[in-house]
N, C-alpha and C positions, 0 to 999 in steps of 0.2 A: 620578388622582394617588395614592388609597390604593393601589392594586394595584401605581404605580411603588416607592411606598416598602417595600412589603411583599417588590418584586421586589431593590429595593437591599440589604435586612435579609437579604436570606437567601445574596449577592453577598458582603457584608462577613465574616458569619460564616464563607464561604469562605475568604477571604484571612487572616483570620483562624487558620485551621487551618491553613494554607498557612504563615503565620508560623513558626506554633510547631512545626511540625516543621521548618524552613527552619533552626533556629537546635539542631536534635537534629539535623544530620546525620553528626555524627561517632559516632553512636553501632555499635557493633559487630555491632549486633543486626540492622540494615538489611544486607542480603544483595541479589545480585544478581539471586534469583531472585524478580523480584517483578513482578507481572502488571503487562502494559502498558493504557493508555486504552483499555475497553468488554471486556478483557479477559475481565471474568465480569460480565458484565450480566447473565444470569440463571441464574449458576453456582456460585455462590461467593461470595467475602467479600476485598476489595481493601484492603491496608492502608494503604495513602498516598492520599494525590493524583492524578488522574490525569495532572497536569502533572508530578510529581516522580517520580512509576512510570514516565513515559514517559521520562523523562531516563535514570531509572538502566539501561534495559532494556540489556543486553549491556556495562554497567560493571562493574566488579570492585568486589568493597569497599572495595577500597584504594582504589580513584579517587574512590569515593563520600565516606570519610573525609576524601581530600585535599583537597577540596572543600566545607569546612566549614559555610560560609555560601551554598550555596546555594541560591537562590530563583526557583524556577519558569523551572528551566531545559530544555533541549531538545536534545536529539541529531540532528547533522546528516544530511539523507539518505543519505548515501553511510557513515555512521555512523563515520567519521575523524574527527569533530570534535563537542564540544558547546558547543553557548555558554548562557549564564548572569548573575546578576545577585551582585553582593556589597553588600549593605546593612548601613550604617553606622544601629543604631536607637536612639535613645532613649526609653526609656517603650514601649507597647503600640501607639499610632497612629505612632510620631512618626521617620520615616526620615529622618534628614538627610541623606545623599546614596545612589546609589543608581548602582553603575558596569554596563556591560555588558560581560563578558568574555567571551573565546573563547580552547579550550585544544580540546590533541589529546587523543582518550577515556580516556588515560594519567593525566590531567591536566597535564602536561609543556608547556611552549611558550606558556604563557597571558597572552593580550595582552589590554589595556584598550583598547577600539575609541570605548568615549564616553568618554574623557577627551581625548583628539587631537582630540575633534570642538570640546571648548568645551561642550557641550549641558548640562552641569553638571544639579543639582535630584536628582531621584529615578526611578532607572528597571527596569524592574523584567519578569519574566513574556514572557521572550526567545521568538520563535518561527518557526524556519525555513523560508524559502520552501522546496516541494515539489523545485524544482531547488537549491536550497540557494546559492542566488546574494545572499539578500536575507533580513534578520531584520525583524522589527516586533517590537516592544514598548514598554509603558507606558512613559511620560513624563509629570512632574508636577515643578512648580518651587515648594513649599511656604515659605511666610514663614516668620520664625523663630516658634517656639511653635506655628506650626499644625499641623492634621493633616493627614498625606497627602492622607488621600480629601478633605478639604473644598477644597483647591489647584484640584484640576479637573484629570483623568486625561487624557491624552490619548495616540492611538498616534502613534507616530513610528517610521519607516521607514530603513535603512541597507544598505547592499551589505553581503556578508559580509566586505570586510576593513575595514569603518572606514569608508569613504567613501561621498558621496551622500546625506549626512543630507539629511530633508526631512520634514515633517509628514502625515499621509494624510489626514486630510480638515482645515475649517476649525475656529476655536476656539469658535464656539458652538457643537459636537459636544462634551459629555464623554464618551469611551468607556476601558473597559478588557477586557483580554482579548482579544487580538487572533487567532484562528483563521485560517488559508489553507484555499481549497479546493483540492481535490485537484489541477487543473491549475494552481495560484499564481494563475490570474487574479483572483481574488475576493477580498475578505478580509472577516471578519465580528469584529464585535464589542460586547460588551454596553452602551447608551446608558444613563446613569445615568437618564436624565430619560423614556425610554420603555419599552426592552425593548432590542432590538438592530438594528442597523443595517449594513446590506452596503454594498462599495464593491468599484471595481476598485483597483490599486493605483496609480494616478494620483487617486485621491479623485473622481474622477466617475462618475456612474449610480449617484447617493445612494437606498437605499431601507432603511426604517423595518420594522422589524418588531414589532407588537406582542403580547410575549411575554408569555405566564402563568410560567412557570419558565425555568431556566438547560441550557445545553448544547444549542442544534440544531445541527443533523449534516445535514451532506450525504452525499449517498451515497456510495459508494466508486469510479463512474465520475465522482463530478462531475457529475453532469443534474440532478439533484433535490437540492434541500435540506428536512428537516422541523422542524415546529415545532409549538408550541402558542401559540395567545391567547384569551383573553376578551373576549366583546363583549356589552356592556351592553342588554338588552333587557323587554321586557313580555311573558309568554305569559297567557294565558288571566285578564289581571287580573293580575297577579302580576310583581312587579320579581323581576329576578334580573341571572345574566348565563350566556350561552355559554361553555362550555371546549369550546375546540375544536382538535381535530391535524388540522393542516393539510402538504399538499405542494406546493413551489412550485417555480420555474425556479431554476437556482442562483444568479440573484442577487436571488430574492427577490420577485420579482412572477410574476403571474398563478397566485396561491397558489388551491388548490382544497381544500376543509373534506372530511378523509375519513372523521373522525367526529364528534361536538359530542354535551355534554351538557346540556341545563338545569337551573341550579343555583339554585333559589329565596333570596331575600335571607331571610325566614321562616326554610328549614330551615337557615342558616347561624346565624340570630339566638340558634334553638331550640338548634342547636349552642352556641354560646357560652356562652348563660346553665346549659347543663349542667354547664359546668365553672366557675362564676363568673368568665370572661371579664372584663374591663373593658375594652370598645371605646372608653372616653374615653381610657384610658390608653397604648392599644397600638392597630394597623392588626392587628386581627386575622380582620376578615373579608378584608383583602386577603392576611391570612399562611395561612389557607383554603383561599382560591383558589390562592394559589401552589402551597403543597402538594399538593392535590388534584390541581391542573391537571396535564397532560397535558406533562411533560420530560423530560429527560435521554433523549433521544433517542438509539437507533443500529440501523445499517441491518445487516443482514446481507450477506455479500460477496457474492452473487451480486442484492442489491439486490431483492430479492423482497420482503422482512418488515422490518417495524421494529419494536424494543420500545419502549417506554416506562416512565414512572412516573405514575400517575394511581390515583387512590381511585374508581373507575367502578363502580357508581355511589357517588355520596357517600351515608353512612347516617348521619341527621342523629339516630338513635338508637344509632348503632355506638360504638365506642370512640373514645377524643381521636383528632382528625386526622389524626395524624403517624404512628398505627398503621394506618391504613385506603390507607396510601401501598402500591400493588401493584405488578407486573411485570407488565405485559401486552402481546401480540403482534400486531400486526397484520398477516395475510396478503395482499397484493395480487392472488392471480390467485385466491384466492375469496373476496376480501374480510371474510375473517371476524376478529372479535376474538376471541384468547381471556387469558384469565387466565391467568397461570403460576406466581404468588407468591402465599400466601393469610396473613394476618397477618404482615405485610412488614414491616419497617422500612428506612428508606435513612436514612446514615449519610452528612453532608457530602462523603466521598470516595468514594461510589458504592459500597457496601456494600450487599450483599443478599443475604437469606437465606431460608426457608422452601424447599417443594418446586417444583421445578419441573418434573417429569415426571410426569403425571397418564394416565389413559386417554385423554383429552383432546388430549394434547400429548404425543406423544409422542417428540418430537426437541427438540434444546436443541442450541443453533449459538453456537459461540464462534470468533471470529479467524473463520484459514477453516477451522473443522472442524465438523460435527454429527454426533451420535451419535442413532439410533433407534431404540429399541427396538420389537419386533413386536405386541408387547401388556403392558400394564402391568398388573399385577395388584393394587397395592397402592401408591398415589401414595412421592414418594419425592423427592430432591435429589441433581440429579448434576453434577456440578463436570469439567469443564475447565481446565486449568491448565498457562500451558509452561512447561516444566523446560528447565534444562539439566546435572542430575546426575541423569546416566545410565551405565547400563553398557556397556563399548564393544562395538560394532558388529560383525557377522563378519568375519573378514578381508575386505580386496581391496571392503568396500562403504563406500560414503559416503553423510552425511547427505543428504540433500536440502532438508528447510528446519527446522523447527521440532520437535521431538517434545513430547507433552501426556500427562500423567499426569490419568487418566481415572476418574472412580469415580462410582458410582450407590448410594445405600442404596434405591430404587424396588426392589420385588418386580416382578421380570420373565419371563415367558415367553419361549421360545427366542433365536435368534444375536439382536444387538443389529447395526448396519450404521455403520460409520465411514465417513462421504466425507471427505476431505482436497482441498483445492485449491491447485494449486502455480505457479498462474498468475503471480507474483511473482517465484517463482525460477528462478534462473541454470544452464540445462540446456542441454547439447546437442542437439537434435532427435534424431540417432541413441542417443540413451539414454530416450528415454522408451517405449517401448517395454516397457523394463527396471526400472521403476521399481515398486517394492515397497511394500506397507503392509508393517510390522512391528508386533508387540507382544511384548513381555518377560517372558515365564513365570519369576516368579520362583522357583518351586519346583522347575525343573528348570536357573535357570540360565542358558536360551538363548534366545535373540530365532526367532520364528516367522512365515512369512509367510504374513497373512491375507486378502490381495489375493481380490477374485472380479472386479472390471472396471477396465478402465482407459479415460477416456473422454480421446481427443485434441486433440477440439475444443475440450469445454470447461474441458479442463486439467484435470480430477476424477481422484483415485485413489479406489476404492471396496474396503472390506475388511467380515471380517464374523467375529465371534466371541462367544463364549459370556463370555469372561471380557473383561474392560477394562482395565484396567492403562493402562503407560506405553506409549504408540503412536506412528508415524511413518512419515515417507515416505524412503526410503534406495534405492540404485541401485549395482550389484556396478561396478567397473571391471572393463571386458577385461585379457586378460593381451597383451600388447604383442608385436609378430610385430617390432617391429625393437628394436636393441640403443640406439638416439640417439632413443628415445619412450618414455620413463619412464612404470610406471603404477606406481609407487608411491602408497600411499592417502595420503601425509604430504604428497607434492610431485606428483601427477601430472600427464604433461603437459598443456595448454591444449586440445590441438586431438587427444587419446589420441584417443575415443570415432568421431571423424570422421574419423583414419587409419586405425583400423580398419574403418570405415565401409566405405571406400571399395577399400580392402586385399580387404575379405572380399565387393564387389561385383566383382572383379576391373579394378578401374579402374587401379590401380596395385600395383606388382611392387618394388620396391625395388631394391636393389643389392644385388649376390652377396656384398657383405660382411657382410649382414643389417641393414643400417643402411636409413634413408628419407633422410636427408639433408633434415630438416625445414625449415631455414631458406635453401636452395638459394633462389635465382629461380625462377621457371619463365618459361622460351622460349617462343616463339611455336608449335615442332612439340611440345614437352612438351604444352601447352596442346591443340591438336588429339587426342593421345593420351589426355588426361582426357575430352576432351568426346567423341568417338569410343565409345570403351570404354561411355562411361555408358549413349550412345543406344543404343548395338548390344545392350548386357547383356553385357559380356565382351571381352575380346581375340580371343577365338575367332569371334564373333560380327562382328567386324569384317570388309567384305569387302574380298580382295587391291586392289582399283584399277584403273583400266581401263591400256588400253595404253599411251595416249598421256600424258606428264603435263602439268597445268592450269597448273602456274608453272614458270619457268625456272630458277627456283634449288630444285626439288624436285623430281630425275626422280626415275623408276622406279628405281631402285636405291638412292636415298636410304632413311637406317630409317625415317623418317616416314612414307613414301611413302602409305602405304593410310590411315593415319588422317588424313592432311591432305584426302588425294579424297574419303574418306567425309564428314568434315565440311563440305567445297564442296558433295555430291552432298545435307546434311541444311541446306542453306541458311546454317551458322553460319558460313562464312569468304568472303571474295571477292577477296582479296589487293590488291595494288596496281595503282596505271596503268599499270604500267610491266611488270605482268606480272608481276613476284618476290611471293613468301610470305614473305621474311625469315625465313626458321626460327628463324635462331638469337638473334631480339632477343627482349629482355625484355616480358615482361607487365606492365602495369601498373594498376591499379585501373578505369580507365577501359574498357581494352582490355577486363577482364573481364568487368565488367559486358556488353558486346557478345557477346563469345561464350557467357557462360550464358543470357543474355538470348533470344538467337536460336534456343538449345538447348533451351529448354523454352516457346518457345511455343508458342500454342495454336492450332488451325485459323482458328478465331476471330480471334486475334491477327494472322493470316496471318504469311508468309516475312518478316521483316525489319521484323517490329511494324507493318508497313503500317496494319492496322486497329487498332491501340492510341493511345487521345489518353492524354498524360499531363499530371498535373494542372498549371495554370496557375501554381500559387506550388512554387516550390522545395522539397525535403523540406532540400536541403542548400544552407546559403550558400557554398560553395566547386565548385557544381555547381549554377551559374543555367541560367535557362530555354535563355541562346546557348550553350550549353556543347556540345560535339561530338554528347557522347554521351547528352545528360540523357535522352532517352527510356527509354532504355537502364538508364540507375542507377534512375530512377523507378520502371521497371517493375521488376525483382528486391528494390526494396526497400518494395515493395506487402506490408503483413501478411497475404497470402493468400499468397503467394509466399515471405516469411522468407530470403531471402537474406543480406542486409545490412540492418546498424540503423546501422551508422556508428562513428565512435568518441567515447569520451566526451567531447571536446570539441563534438561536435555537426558536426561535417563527416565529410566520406566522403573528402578526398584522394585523389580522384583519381590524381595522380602518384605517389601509392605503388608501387614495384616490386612484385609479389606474388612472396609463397616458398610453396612447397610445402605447407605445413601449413598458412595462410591458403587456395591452392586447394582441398584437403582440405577444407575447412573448407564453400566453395562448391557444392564438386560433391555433397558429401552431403546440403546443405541445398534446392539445387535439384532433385536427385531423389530426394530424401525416401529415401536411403538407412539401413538402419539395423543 
């Protein structure tokens, strides 16, 4: 119970700070450029919250000021929307009501979604399901004169427009702070009365986690979540208790201790009376353990390592506690610990500073970026930080996702090596190939490409330079072979990269007026002529057709002619009962699926996906298992294969007509054209 209230104390002083900047945000001085949650976990120094950093990430100031009162708000995934709380306070505890809003990132359009509900009280620390379908946050219904937190916190759940109020779990749970994992199934939040506690979002598969400190993290796939607890024990004679970092399934069970330290009641006592402590007066062996203990957890994106905050070991002769608080890393595939922060302080909103590139440690991974230096000669602090004032880009190139303003004071030996990971962003497959690190010599001016590898599978750019600075990942647009496919860097077209794709594999020819006629249909003998072209490598490569022809409505003299019989002779077409090819009907989502389907399988797969089983549960609800073709959508929209993801309502539409720039789109993806 000391360790829950020590865990509580250190809970409150968050919200706490969270107030009082909650109630400063109109101030001028808060700018847009302000690190997101884990941003510099061992890089830097974070000036907010990691709830109100993550809100602001990609707001303007103006939206930020527009936005006065808000408290512990959050930015939709598709990043159109933020929703938020506006609290009505009196005095320092005392919220008398407490609304849930949702406005577009403008702040423009701003609707009140718990006042329609009735749910009245105090609500507060808003936060987006991952598909952005569904918020949870605090709810508390305090008597008049009380104070929030004494009400009894609890989370409560609602769709994103208002509707579907409903409680997550029962009311002997107090929780606050409600987290999503990564896939929305889970949700986790702090138990006043233990540590924290997971659930699905139906409030069942309740489990308990008993935590030393604030913030576990799940990994960035979603498999593993981390944490720290304390458990009460006797070694050799001697009371104490385990701090132990643990990793477990992500909901929380079958948790495995990946390192533990024992912390004697003695050298905590010893501690105490160093500083005249009064243990009658305060939980300060449980304020100790909290500190010391092993939180603030976060994974790095390829899920390898995770940092921490922990005093490991505790020196019950070192200085007060709160100074002995370090940054340390834990590697999974050699298991090793190291230290990365040495006379550390951590600051309520995740603030850290000291060195943290040592000879030791010589990479420091923020977001998805790490930098490595070859050898350190002289330990040092190197920061990580995204910007978005920058200088612009060379012509005819575009960003790709993020650029980070990069700096070391470590005494370093030769190139230093940036990986970038761009698995998050929205690329054409025919452009990566193309995809550049940069960095920005400021003394001459001009952006430099520092590119030495590019890895496809696992989506890594790697670069490598003498100097650090501002760095990034950007990709040149082609210059456009027709006059109706814009590659302007301001507007360019959707589907440029995979008309030219496929333009410069000789798949397609345009019209003599210079135009592609992007948004055409494609026919039935169009469709042959794509797929043809692709397998052959070429027009040329296409062979004339034999003598006789295979459908009735496609002789030998038709212009089709040779790419329809090629496509019979590559197993992709079989025509109708009745004998006809229909040339000239429309393609339509379904159809296509069929013929790229048949066009790149595999031996394996045999003629006509003979040997392909596809999976039992649908990828899409609009293309069930009885569906004509579902083999067919399933198989091209397998993540090996990268054909089709669907569209952002989550179906694939089938009956979509397909245009020219949509096949474009297909035929480059399915033969990895570039």
């Amino acid at each position: 119970m000391m360790a829950a209230r020590g865990f509580w104390r250190i809970a409150a002083l968050t919200v706490l700070l969270w107030l009082t900047i909650a109630v400063s945000m109109s101030s001028p001085a808060l700018g847009a450029r302000v690190p997101i949650e884990g941003m510099l976990l061992v890089s830097g120094v974070s000036d907010l919250p990691a709830s109100v950093s993550y809100f602001m990430e990609g707001a303007s100031d103006e939206v930020v000021q527009s936005l006065t009162y808000l408290d512990m708000g959050d930015i939709s995934p598709d990043t159109t929307k933020v929703a938020y709380s506006v609290r009505s306070v009196s005095g320092l505890w005392h919220a008398n009501t407490g609304e849930i809003w949702v406005a577009s990132v403008d702040g423009s359009s701003a609707t009140d979604l718990s006042g329609p509900t009735g749910l009245g009280g105090v609500n507060c620390h808003v936060r987006w399901s991952p598909d952005g379908s569904t918020l949870a946050f605090m709810h508390a219904t305090p008597a008049a004169g009380q104070m929030t937190c004494d009400a009894g916190w609890q989370v409560w759940l609602m769709n994103s427009d208002g509707t579907g109020l409903r409680q997550w779990l029962p009311s002997s749970y107090r929780v606050i702070s409600p987290t999503w994992s990564p896939d929305g199934y889970w949700i986790m939040a702090v138990d006043q009365s233990s540590g924290y506690v997971t659930a699905d979002v139906t409030g069942a598969h309740i489990t308990s986690l008993p935590l030393v400190g604030m913030d576990a993290e799940w990994s960035k796939d979603g498999s593993k979540l981390a944490y720290g607890a304390m458990v009460p024990d006797v070694v050799a004679g001697e009371s104490g208790v385990w701090r132990q970092f643990l990793v477990a399934d992500p909901d929380g069970n079958n948790p495995v201790v990946v390192e533990q330290q024992f912390l004697k009641n003695s050298d905590i006592a010893a501690h105490i009376a160093k500083y005249n402590f009064q243990p009658a007066d305060h939980d300060w062996v449980s304020d100790i353990l909290g500190m010391v203990g092993p939180h603030v957890f976060r994974w790095s994106p390829l899920g390898d390592q995770v940092a921490f905050i922990a005093a490991i070991p505790f020196d019950p002769n070192g200085p007060e506690y709160w100074y002995q608080r370090e940054v340390w890393l834990y590697d999974f595939p050699t298991q090793q610990l190291t230290q990365l922060t040495h006379d550390s302080t951590n600051e309520l909103c995740h603030s850290f500073s000291g060195p943290n590139t040592t000879s030791t440690h010589s990479t420091v991974t923020v977001d998805n970026t790490s930098v490595t230096f070859p050898q350190v000669d002289k330990d040092g602090w190197t920061s990580i930080t995204r910007t978005e004032d920058m200088p612009a880009l060379p012509t005819s190139c575009l960003r790709l996702d993020n650029f980070y303003q990069i700096t070391s004071t470590a005494e370093v030996t030769g190139a230093a090596t940036v990986a970038m990971s761009y698995a998050d962003a929205e690329i054409a497959a025919a452009a990566e190939s193309h995809i550049a690190m940069l960095r920005y010599d400021a003394a001459t001016a001009q952006w430099e490409d520092i590119t030495v590898s590019r890895d496809a599978a696992q989506k890594v750019i790697t670069g490598q330079s003498t100097a650090l600075g501002l760095i990034g990942l950007a990709y040149p647009l082609p210059a456009s072979d027709f006059s109706d496919v814009t590659s302007s860097t301001s507007d360019p077209y959707w589907a440029l990269w995979e008309i030219e794709a496929v333009y410069a594999a000789g798949v397609v020819q345009g019209y003599s007026d210079g135009t592609y006629h992007p948004t055409d249909p494609v026919t039935r003998d169009q469709m042959a002529v794509y797929i043809s072209r692709a397998l052959a490598g070429g027009d040329a490569a296409v062979p004339p057709g034999p003598s006789a022809a295979t459908f009735s409505d496609v002789p030998t003299g038709y212009w089709a002619f040779k790419y329809v019989e090629y496509a019979v002779s590559e197993d992709v077409v079989k025509g109708y009962d009745d004998g006809t090819y229909k040339p000239a009907d429309q393609v339509d989502r379904g159809q296509m699926a069929v013929f790229v389907a048949r066009a790149i399988a595999t031996p394996t797969d045999g003629a006509d996906l003979v040997n392909y089983t596809p999976p039992t549960t649908a990828t899409f609800s609009d293309v069930p298992t009885s569906f004509w073709a579902y083999k067919y959508v399933e198989y091209i929209a397998q993540p090996s294969i990268g054909v089709t993801q669907g569209y952002p309502d989550g179906l694939y539409h089938p009956e979509y007509v397909c245009t020219r720039d949509q096949m474009a789109v297909y035929v480059a993806r399915a033969f990895k054209l570039q």
